[in-house]
N, C-alpha and C positions, 0 to 999 in steps of 0.2 A: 945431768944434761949440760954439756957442752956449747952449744952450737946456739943461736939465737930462733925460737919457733914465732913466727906470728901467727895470731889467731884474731881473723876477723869474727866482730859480735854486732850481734841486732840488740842496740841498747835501749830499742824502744817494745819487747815482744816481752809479755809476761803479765803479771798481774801487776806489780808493783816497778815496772820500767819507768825511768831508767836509774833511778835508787838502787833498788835490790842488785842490779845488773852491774853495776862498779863497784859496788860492796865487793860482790862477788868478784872480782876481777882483781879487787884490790888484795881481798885473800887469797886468790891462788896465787899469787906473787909470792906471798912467805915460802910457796915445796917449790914453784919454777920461777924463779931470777930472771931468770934469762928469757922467760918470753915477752912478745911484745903483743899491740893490741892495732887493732885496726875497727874503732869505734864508729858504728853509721847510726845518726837517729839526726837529734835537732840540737843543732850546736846550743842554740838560747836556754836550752835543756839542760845540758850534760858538764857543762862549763862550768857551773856554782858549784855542783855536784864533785867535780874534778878538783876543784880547789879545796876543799874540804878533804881531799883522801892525799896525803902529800905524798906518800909513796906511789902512787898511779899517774902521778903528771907528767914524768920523764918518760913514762913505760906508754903512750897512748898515741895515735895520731886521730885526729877528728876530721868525719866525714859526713859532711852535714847534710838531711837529707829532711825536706817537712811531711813524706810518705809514709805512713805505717799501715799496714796487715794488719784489719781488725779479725777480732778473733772469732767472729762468727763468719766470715767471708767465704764460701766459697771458692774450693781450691781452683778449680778453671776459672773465675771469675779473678780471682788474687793473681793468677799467670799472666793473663791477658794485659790486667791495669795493673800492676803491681812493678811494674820495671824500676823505677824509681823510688821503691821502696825503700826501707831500713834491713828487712831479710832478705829482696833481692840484689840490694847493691854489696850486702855483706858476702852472698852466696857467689856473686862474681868475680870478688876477691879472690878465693879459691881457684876458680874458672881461667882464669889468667895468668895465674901464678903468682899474686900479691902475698895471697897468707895461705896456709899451712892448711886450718879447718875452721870450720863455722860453728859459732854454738847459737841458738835463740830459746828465747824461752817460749815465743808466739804462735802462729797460729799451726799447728800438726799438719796437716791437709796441704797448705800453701806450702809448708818448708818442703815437702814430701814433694809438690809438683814442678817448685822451683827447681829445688836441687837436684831432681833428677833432670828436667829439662837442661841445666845449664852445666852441668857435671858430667853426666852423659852414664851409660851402663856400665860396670867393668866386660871385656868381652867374653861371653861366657853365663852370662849371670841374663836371669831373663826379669826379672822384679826384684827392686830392694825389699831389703825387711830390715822392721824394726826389732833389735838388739836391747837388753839390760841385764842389771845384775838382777840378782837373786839372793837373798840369805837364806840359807841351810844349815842342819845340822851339822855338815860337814866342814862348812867355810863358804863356799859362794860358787855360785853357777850363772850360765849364761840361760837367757830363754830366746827364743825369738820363733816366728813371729809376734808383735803385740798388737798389731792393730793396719798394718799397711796393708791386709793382704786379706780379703773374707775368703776368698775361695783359691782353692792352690793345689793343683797336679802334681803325681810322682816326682814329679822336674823339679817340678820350684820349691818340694821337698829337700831333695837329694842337693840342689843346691844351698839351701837352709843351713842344711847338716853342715855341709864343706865350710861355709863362711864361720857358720859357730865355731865347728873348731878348730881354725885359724886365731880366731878373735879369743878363745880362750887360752890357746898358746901364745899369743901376742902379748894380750892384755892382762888376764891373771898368771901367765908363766909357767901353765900346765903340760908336762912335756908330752904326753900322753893322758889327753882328755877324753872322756867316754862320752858318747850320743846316743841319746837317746829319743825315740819317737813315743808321742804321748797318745796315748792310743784310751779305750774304755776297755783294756781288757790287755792281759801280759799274750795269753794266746795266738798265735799264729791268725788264727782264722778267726781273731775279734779284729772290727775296724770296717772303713769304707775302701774302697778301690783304691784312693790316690794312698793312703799308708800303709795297705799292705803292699802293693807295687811298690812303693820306696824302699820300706823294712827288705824286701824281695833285692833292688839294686845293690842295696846297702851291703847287704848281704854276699854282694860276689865278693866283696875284698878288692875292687877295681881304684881304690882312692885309701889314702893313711888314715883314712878314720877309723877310730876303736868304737866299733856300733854296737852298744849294751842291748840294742833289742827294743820291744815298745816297754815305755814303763806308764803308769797311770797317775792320779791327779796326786795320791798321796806321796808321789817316790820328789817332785818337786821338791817339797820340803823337806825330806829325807837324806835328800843330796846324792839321790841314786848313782845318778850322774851327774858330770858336769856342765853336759850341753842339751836345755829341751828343745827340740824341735816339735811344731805343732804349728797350722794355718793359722792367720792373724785372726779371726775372729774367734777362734778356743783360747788361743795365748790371751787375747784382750779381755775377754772374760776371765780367766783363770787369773792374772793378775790384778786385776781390781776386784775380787774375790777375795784375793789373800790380804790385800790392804785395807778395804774393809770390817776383815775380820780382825786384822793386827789391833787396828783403830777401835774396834770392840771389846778386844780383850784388853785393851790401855784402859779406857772408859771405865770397866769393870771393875780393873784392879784395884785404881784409884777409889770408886768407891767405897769396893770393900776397906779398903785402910780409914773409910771415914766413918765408917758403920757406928764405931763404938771407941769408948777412951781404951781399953785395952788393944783397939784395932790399932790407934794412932801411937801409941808405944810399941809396938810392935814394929810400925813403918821407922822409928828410930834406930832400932836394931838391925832392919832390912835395908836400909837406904841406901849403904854403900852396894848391894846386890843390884837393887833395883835400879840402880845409875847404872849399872855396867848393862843388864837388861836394854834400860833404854836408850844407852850408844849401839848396843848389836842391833836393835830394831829398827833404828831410825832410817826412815825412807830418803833423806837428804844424803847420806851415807852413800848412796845407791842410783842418787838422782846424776841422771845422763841417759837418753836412750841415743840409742847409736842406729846411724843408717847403712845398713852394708849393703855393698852389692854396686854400689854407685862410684863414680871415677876420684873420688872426692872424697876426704874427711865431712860430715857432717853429727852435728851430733842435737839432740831435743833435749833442754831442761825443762822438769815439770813449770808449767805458769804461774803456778802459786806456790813455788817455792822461795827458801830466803835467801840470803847474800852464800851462807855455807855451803845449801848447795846446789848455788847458780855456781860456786869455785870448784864444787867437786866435776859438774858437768863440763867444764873449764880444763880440769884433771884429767877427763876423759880424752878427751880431744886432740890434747898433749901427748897422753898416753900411746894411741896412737900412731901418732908422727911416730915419736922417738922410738917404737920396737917395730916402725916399717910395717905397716897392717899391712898396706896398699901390696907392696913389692911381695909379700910372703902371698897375699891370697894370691897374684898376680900366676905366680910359680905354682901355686895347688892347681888352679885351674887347667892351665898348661898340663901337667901331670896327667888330670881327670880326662883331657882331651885326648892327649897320647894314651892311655888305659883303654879310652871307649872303641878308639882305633885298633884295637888286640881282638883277634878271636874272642867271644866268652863261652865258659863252661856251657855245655848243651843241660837246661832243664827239663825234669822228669813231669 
């Protein structure tokens, strides 16, 4: 990375703001140099904070603001009052053209009402959704929706698709990513209206997407594909499902290795295994969710997450800018529009 990125941050959204939130800022500074930061919260705050991280003081400007998004607020409620907030003056940044993209850790609902109000749609795109990684057996996948979206038409399907995999060609470097729709069933004729009517568009070949077909809850993890497609309220289940369980099987292992003295000799012998375990597993790892579909970088770190990875969600964002998400989805859409404009195949 070349070029200098800024990234305005709401350094007061999280659990542990505005701490964890420079920490985190301060580490992603070790993979990008070169970006800078456009800090909105409460100067009397972040000041002490700033002096204690001595690599983060050249790299910040402060924008001091005594408004924050509480985190149970009501997203029309946070639009209306929230102008002067720490994630609305961050998400303006953007809006204008100050910084690059926004990260917060605060409130989901508000950033989501914000940054679509002030970002605007890409044109073409009719709902953002929420975007993350994934671990699989394979290496990593995209899902989306997680949560923006309870109920979603063929459309906002078929548009799903197109964003994921852009976003996985952009962001993991997949030259040829497969999409897949998650369905209760591989069969044609399992599913509701809006996913067999997508799986059906998906189907002409009218857009570069490589459309694996529906896969089901277990090909997730399996890495069937690279890109899930699914309505936000199956995605949002389905991944707090799997974190859950992850968070269960940690729980377990741990105490098996305490069970007995031969357990605990044991975990001596394993230990170098079990660390490499739990760097693949770790959710920090992973932590960014991404808003696609909006004119605008934005991206969501978990609230209770730590400094590592409030800087990976930070990573994200970056990531981003630098492989041109905006301009590549910009071009697919374009495409998908001149496609729809073509005759299509007459169905039986």
């Amino acid at each position: 990375m070349s070029d200098t990125i800024t990234i305005a941050i709401d350094a007061m959204g999280g659990d542990r703001a505005p701490g964890i939130v420079l920490k985190g800022a301060e580490i992603a500074l070790q993979r990008y140099p070169n970006v800078r930061y456009l800090l909105f919260g409460a100067e009397g705050e972040m000041r002490p904070l700033i002096a204690k991280l001595p690599s983060l003081g050249g790299m910040v400007t402060l924008c001091h603001t005594s408004e924050v998004v509480a985190d149970d607020a009501k997203p029309s409620l946070a639009l209306r009052t929230g102008r002067q907030s720490s994630m609305r003056l961050a998400i303006d940044a953007v809006a204008d053209g100050r910084a690059d993209g926004v990260v917060s850790a605060g409130n989901t609902g508000a950033l989501m009402a914000m940054a679509k109000f002030a970002l605007k749609m890409l044109p073409g795109i009719d709902r953002p959704a929420i975007a993350s990684f994934f671990p699989t057996q394979r290496g990593e996948s995209v899902m989306l929706d997680l949560g923006a979206n309870i109920e979603c038409d063929a459309e906002n399907l078929v548009q799903f698709a197109l964003m994921g995999d852009v976003f996985a060609r952009t962001v993991l470097g997949l030259i040829e990513p497969t999409v897949g729709l998650l369905n209760v069933g591989a069969e044609d004729l399992k599913g509701n209206n809006a996913v067999r009517a997508a799986s059906a568009r998906l189907r002409l070949a009218i857009t570069p997407i490589q459309f694996y077909g529906f896969i089901e809850g277990d090909d997730i993890a399996a890495g069937t594909v690279d890109v899930v497609v699914t309505d936000g309220f199956t995605g949002n289940v389905a991944v707090k499902t799997a974190e859950g369980t992850a968070k269960l099987f940690s729980e377990f292992l741990e105490a098996a290795f305490h069970h007995s003295l031969s357990a605990r000799i044991g975990y001596l012998f394993a230990r170098r295994a079990l660390r490499k375990l739990r760097m693949r597993c770790d959710p920090r790892r992973y932590n960014g969710a991404i808003f696609l579909g909006l004119g605008g970088i934005a991206v969501k770190s978990h609230g209770s997450t730590d400094a590592f990875g409030f800087a990976n969600a930070i990573g994200v964002a970056i990531d981003m800018k630098v492989n041109g998400f905006l301009d590549k989805i910009r071009v697919e859409l374009e495409r998908l529009n001149e496609a729809r404009s073509l005759p299509q195949p007459a169905t039986l």
